[in-house]
C-alpha positions in Angstrom: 37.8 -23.2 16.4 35.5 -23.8 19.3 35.2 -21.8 22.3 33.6 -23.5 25.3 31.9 -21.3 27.6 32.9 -22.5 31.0 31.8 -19.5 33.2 28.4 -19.7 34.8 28.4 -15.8 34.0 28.3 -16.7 30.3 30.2 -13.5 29.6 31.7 -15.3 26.3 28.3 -16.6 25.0 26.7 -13.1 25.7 29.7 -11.5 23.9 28.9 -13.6 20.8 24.9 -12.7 21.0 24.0 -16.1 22.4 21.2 -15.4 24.4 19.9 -16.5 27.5 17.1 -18.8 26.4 19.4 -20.3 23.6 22.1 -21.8 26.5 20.8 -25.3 27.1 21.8 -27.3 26.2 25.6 -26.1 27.5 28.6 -26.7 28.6 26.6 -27.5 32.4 24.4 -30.7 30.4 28.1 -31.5 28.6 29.9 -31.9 31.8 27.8 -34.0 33.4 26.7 -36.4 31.0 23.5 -35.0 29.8 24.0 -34.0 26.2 26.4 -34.5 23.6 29.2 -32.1 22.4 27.2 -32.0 18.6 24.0 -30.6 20.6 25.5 -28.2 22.9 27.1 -26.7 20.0 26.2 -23.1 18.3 27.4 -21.3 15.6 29.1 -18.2 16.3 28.6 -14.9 14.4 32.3 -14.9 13.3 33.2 -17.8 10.4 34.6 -20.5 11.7 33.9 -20.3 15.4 31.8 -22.1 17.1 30.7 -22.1 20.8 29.2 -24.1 23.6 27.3 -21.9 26.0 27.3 -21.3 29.7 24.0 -20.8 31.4 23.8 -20.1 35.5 22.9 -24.4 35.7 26.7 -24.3 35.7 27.0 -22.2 38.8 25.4 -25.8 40.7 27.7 -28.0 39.0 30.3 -27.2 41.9 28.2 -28.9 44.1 26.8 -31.7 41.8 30.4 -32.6 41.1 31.2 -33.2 45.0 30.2 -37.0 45.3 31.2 -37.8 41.4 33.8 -40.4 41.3 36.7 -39.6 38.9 34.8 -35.4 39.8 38.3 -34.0 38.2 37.9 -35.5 35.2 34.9 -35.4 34.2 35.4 -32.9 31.1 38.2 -34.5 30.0 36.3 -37.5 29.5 33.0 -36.2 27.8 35.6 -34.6 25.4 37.4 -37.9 24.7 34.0 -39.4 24.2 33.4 -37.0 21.5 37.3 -36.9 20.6 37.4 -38.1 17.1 35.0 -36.0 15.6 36.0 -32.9 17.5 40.0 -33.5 16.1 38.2 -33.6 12.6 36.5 -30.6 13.1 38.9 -28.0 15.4 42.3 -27.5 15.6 41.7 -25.7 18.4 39.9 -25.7 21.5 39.4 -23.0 23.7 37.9 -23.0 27.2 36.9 -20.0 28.8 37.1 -20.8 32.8 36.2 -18.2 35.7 38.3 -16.3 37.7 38.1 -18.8 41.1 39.7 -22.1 41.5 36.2 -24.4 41.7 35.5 -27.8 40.6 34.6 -26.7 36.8 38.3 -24.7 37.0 39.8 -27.4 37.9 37.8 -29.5 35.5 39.1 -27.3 32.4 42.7 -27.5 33.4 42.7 -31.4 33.5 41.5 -31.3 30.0 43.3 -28.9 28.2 47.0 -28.9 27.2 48.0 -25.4 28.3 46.8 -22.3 29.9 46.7 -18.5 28.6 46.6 -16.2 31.7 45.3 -12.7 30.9 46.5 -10.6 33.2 44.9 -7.0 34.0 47.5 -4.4 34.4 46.6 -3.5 38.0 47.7 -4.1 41.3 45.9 -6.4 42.6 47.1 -8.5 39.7 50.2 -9.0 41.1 48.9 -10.8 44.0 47.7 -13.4 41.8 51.1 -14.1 39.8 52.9 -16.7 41.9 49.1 -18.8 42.9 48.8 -19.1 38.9 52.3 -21.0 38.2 51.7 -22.7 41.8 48.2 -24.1 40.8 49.2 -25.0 36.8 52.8 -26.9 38.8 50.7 -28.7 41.2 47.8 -29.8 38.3 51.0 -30.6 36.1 52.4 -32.7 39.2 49.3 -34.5 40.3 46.4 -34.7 37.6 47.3 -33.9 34.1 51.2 -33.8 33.2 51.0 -32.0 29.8 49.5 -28.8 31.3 51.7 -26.0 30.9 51.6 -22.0 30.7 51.3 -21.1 27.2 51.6 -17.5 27.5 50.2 -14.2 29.7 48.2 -11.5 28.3 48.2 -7.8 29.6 44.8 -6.3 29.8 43.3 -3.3 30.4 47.1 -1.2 29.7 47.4 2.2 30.4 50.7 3.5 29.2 49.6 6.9 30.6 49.4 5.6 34.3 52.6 5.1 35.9 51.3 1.7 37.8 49.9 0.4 34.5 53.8 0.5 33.2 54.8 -0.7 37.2 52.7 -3.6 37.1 53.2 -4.4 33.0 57.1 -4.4 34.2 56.6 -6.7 37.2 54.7 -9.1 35.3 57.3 -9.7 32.3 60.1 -9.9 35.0 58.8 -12.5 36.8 57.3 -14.6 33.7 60.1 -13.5 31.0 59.3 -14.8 27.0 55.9 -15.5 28.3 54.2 -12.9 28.1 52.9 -11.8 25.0 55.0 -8.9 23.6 51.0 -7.2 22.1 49.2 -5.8 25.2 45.6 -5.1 25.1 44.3 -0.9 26.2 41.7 0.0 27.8 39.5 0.5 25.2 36.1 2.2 25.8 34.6 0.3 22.4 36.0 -3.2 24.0 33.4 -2.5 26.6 30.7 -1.3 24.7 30.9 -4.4 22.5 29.0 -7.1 24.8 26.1 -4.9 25.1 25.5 -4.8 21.4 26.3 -8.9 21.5 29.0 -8.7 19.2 33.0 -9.2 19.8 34.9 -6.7 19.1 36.0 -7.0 16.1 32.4 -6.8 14.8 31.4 -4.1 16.7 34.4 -2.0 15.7 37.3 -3.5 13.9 38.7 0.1 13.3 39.5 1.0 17.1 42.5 0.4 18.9 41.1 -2.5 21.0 40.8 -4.9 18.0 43.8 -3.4 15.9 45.0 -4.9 19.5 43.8 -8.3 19.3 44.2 -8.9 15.8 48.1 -8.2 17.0 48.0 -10.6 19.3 46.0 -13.2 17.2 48.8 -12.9 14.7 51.4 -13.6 17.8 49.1 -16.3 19.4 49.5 -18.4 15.6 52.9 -17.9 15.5 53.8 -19.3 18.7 51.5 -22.2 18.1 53.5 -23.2 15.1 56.7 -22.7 17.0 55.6 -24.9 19.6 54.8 -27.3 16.8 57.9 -27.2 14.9 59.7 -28.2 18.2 57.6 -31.1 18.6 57.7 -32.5 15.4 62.1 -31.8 15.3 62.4 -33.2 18.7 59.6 -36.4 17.4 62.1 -36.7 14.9 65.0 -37.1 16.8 63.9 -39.9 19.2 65.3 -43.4 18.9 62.4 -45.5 17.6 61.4 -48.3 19.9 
């Protein structure tokens, strides 16, 4: 699997012990042209995962992207550049975006095929629902048709707070199957893990917040090959031309 590192906060790479000096070239030089997907590519410290790393550079590429022609697209077409090898080598590419709508968002969504929302089991969460099936409608709509909501993730769940359960309820009312039936606590070794530059499940594969997402690992695999099964039945079933 590779993981590309699309937040100029570089929250993923630091999570995975990339460091600071070992960024560049990243996911900014890949977007724009200025390195290939082979050497902006690390290994990660988990078998079988590897990563393309954000440094702050990407932070500019909002305004860099501005005056680009085709600005939108731009991911999507360094990643069909390097297309062919990157189908031999992943099944499965992830792109970790940040939390605002920007240029490099946007970017990501044009070249992926579907979106995983985590959602953190607060209030202010809430606000947010209805902008993230507007935004992944009118990218659907206008720029990249086979973008759709995979699934939502609850984060940070308290079942001892009364709004944790509140907002956990709202959430799977308004987006039904979904979201994911594993939920992800607050978890005091979760947070401790970036520090020590190590996931989770490195850091602590006993506590509850990577019993957690080992849960929902298991979930995410079996909806993938769900999803697949319908494809292939409903390729199967279409009058050859």
């Amino acid at each position: 699997m590779l993981l590309i590192d699309f937040d100029p906060q570089g929250n993923a790479s630091t999570g995975l012990g990339i460091s600071r000096s070992e960024r560049s070239p990243g996911s900014y030089e890949f977007l724009l042209g200025l390195a290939s997907l082979a050497d902006c590519t690390r290994t990660a410290a988990i078998p079988g995962l590897w990563v393309v790393p954000a440094s702050g550079s990407l932070a500019g590429a909002e305004i860099e992207l501005i005056d680009m022609e085709r600005r939108e697209h731009r991911l999507a077409e360094a990643l069909a550049v390097d297309g062919a090898d990157a189908r031999r080598r992943w099944t499965t590419i992830l792109i970790d975006c940040p939390p605002s709508l920007g240029l490099v968002t946007l970017n990501a969504l044009v070249a992926v095929d579907a979106v995983l929302v985590p959602l953190q089991a607060e209030f202010l969460a809430l606000e947010g629902i209805g902008a993230i099936s507007n935004t992944v409608e009118r990218i659907s709509n206008n720029l990249n048709p086979k973008l759709h909501i995979f699934g939502v993730v609850m984060t940070m769940v308290d079942r001892r707070m009364t709004l944790s359960q509140q907002v956990e309820a709202d959430v799977r009312g308004h987006f039904g199957k979904l979201v994911f039936g594993t939920t992800i606590p607050r978890n005091v070794r979760i947070a401790e893990a970036p520090s020590h530059g190590l996931p989770v499940l490195l850091y602590d594969n006993a506590c509850a917040g990577s019993q957690a997402y080992i849960l929902l690992a298991s979930e995410f695999i079996g909806r993938r090959q769900a999803l697949n099964a319908q494809v292939t039945e409903h390729a199967a079933h279409e009058p050859a031309t």
